[in-house]
N, C-alpha and C positions, 0 to 999 in steps of 0.2 A: 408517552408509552408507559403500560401498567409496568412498574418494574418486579411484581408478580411474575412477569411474561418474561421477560430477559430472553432474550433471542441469542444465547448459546448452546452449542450441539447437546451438554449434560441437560442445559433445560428444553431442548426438545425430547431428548429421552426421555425425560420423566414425563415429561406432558403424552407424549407419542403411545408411552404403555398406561399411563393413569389415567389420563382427562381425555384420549382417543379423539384430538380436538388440533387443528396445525391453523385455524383460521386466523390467532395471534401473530405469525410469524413476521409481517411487514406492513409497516403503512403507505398509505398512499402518497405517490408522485409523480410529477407532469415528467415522462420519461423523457422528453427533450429537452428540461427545461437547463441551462446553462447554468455553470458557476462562478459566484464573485470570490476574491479572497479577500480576507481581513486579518489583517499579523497584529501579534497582541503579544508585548513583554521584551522584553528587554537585555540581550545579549550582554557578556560580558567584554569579549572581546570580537566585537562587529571590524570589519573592513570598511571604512567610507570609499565609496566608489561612484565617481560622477558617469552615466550614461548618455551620451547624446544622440538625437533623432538623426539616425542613418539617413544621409543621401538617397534620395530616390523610393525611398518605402512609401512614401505619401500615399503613391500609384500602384501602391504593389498589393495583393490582397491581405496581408499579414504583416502587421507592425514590428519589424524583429523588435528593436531598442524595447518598444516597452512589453515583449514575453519574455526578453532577457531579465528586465529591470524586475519584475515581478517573481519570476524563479529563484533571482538572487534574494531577491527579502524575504520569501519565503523559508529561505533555507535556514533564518536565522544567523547568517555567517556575515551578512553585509548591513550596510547602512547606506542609503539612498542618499547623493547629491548633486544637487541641481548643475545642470553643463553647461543651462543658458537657452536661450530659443534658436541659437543658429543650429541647422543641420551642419554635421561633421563628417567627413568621408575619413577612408584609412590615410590618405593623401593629406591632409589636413595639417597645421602648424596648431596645436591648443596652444593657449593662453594660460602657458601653468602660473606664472604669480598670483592670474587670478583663481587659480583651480586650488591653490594653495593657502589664498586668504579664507576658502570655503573648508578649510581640511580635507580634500581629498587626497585619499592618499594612492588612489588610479582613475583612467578612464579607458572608456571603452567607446569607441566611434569606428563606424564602418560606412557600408552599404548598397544598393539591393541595386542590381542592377538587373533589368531584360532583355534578355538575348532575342535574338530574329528565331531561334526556334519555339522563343515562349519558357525556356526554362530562365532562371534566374543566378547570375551569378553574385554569390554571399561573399563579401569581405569584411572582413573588423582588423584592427589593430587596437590591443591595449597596450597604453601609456603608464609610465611608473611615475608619477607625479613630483614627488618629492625631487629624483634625481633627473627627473626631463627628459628621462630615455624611455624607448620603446625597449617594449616589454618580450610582447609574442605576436605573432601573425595568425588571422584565419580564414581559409578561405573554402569555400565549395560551393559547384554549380549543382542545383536542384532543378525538380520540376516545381509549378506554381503549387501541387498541391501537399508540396513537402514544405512549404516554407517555416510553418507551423516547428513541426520538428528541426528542421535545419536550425530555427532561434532557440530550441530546447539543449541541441547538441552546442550550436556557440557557449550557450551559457554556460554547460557543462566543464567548456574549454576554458571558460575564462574564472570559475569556481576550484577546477585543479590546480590551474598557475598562481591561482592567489593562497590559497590555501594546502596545496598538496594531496587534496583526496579527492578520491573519484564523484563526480556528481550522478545527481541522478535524475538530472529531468527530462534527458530521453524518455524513460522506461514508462511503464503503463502500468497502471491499474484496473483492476476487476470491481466492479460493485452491481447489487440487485436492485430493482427498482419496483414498485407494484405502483400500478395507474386503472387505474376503471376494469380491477380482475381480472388486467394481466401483469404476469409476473415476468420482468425483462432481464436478464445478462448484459452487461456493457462492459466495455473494452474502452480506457480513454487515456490521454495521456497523464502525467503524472501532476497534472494541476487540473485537472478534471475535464477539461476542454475534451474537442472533435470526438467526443462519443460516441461507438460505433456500438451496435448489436449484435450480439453473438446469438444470442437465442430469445425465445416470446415463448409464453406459455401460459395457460390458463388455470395449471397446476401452482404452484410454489416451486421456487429456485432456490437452493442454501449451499453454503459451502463451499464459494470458488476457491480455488488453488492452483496455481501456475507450477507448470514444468518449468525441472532447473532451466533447461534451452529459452521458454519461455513461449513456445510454440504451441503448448496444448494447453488445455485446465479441464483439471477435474472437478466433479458437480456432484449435486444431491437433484434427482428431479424426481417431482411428486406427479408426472403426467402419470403413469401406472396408477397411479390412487395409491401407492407405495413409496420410502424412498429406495431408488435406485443413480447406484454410482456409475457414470459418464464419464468417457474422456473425450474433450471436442477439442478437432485441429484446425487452428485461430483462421489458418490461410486458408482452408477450401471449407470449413464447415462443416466437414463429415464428423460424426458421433461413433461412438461405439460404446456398447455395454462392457460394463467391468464388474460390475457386483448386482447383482439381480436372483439373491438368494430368498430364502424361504424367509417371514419378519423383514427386520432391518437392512440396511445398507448406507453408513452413514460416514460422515468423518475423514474424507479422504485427504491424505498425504505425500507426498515424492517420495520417494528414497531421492539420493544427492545423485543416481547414477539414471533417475529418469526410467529404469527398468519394474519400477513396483509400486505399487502404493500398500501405506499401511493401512487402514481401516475399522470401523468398527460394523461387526455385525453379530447379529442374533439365528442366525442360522441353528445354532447346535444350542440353542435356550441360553437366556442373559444376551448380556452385551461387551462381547470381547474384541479385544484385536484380531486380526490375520492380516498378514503379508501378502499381497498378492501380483502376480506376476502380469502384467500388461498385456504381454503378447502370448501367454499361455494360459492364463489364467488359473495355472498351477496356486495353492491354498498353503499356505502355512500360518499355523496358529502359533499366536505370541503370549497369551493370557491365559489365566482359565484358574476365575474366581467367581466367586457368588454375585459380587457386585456389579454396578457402569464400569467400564474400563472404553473411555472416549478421549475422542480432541487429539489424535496424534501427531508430535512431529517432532522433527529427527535432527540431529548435530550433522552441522556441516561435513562435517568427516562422515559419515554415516552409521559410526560406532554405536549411538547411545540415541534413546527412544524417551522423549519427554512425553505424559496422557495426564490424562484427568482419571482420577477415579473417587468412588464412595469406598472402597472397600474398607475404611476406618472410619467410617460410619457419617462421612458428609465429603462435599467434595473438595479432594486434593488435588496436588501436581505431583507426579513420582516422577523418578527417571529409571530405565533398566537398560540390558544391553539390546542392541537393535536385534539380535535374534531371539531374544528371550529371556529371562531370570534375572539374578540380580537386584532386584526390587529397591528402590531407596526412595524414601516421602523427601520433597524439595522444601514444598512451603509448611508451616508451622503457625504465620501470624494469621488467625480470620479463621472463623467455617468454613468460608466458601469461596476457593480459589481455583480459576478456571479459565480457560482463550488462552492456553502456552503460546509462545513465539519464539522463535528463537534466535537470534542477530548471525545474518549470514559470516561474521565473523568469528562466530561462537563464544561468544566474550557476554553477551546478556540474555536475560532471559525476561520477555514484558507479559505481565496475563489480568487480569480480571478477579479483583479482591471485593467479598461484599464489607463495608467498613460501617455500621453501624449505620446497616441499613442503606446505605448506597452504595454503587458499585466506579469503582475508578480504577484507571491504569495504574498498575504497580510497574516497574522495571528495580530486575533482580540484576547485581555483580555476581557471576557462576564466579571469580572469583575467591569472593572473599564473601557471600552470601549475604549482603546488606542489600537492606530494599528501600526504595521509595517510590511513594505514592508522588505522580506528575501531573496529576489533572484537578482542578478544584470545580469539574462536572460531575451531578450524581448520575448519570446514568450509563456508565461508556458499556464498549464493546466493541470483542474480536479486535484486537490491535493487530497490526502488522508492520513488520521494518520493512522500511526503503534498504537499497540492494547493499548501501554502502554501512549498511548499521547506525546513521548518523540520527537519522527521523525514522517516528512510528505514525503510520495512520490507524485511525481508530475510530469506531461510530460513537457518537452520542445523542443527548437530548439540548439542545438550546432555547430557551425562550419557547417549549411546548414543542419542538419539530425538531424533528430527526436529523442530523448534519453529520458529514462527516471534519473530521478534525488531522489537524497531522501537526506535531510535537518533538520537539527537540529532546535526547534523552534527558535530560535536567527538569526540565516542563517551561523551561522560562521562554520559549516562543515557540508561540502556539499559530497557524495557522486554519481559519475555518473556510470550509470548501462547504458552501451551502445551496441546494437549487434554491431558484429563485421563487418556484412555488408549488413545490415537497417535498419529501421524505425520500432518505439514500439509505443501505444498507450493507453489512457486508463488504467491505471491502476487505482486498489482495493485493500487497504492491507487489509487482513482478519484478523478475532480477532483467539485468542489462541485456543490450539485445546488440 
């Protein structure tokens, strides 16, 4: 990727009214093609955790133990150890002396049982190793085509009891795809896997963004030969116009209450904010400067309104109050600071720093205003936090092709989520469901 091109909303603006040209926005990729993961660095304080091959999954169409086992290293919070080749049920007596000489210091063994209706019934027990006691129970009957998910929610189960915070690898992801000039929507879980299509297009896609519910996302789509803001409901499909003004329509945002987006448009000349109302379509202007005023998104509370703008003569981060005024510049370090995000917690804040001439994830403390740069890739893009604020995904460039990445706030483990043969874009992590 030309990093000329940078595929963020301020650098579509500029391109969109200068160079009148959007054919840079994505490269190409095999829209089914699947993802591997590869965890790279090194935790400080990892859980070793032995997982053994569940009873009965052999047969079963989805391997729980190892979507479990993979979720957990991915999250940077665990360390992988070997259980042995015997399958283990919850019923099971482990061999902790020897689960002990290996350091572990839990296990997790369950498993997959078919029911005569074809659904499946899920069990696991985690083992506290060290003291030889069981731990927690988990159990739930799915269909075959939830199994997928069922081993995303065990894991989740078994990431809170070890550590106390919520997991997230139920939740889903949005990302865009371009394959032979079309431009695809996907809906997939949170390690990239059973991607579904939410929409095809011959135009360009930019911009998802998930309703706080998680039910809908908002879009940028160029079928019009225009951008025009969408909101599509993930269950039946249906679309509906939200911003389809004179110019522009770009940069769509939530409000925390699910009733608005903030947005930028060009309706009234420039490119400002407005407010707008989902179900009425009612306008309220939030801006109104000479400069881009892009890239909206808002504090979990819904008080305070983080954008990008030039109005200082290149691009910044400001924050103001979500109805208007107030004005305050965030970042200071770099020219060109851009992709706000904000940690559903409201505790950081991650965006897109150009740093002598490359661009990489920064993540900001809101409290104390110290920043670090997490990525030692030049080309990143549009970060987004997972629901629990623990991990950000983000797009970048690896070895010439486009991947997406997901990153511990620290940087020190990185997971790459890469097709296997092209190019991802844009990604959204959605909140819990």
């Amino acid at each position: 990727m030309n990093l000329t091109f940078k595929l963020s909303l301020f650098g579509v603006f500029k391109r969109f009214f200068c160079a009148g040209s959007l054919l840079f926005l994505l490269q190409a990729l095999v829209a089914t093609a699947q993802f591997k993961v590869d965890v790279s660095g090194v935790g400080l304080t990892q859980v070793p955790i032995a997982i053994a091959t569940f009873k009965g999954e052999e047969s079963a169409p989805q391997k729980t133990s190892a979507i479990v086992a993979a979720d957990l290293e991915r999250s940077g919070q665990f360390r992988l150890i070997s259980a042995g080749a015997a399958a283990l049920d919850e019923l099971s007596r482990p061999d902790m002396p020897a689960l002990r000489q290996k350091s572990a210091d839990a296990l997790l063994a369950g498993s997959a049982t078919r029911l005569a209706d074809g659904r499946y019934d899920m069990r696991a027990k985690l083992w506290d190793v060290v003291t030889g006691l069981e731990r927690n129970e988990f159990r739930e009957t799915v269909a075959a085509a939830d199994l997928r998910l069922s081993a995303h929610r065990m894991a989740d189960w078994v990431y809170e009891s070890l550590t106390g915070d919520k997991g997230v690898f139920a939740t889903r992801i949005a990302y865009i795809t371009k394959t032979a000039g079309k431009y695809s929507l996907w809906i997939a879980d949170s390690d990239g896997e059973n991607a579904q299509s939410a929409l095809s297009s011959a135009e360009p896609i930019i911009s998802p963004t998930w309703s706080p519910k998680g039910n809908q996302l908002a879009y940028v789509s160029f079928e019009s030969r225009k951008p025009v803001i969408y909101v599509h409901e993930l269950a039946t499909g249906k679309r509906r116009v939200i911003a389809n003004f004179k110019g522009s329509n770009s940069s769509p945002a939530w409000t925390p209450d699910g009733r608005s987006l903030v947005a930028t448009l060009s309706r009234d000349g420039g490119s400002q904010l407005f407010q707008i109302d989902v179900t009425t379509g009612e306008l309220k202007r939030l801006t109104n400067t000479a400069g881009i005023d892009t890239e909206p998104t808002l504090t979990p509370d819904g008080s305070k309104l983080y954008f990008v703008s030039d109005r200082g003569g290149s691009p910044q981060i400001y924050k103001m109050s979500a109805s208007g005024g107030g004005v305050e510049r965030v970042t200071f370090s770099g020219s060109y600071n851009i992709s706000p995000a904000l940690s559903p917690d409201g505790r950081w804040l991650t965006y897109i720093s150009r740093v002598g001439g490359q661009f990489k994830v920064q993540v900001m403390n809101l409290s104390t205003g110290q920043v670090s740069a997490i990525t030692d890739t030049t080309a990143d893009e549009r970060p987004s936090f997972a629901p629990n604020s623990k991990l950000i995904v983000y797009a970048t460039v690896l070895q010439g092709r486009e991947a997406l990445m997901t990153t511990t706030l620290d940087g020190k483990i990185k997971a790459k989520l890469s097709g296997q043969s092209g190019d991802i874009r844009e990604p959204a992590w959605g909140p819990y469901r």
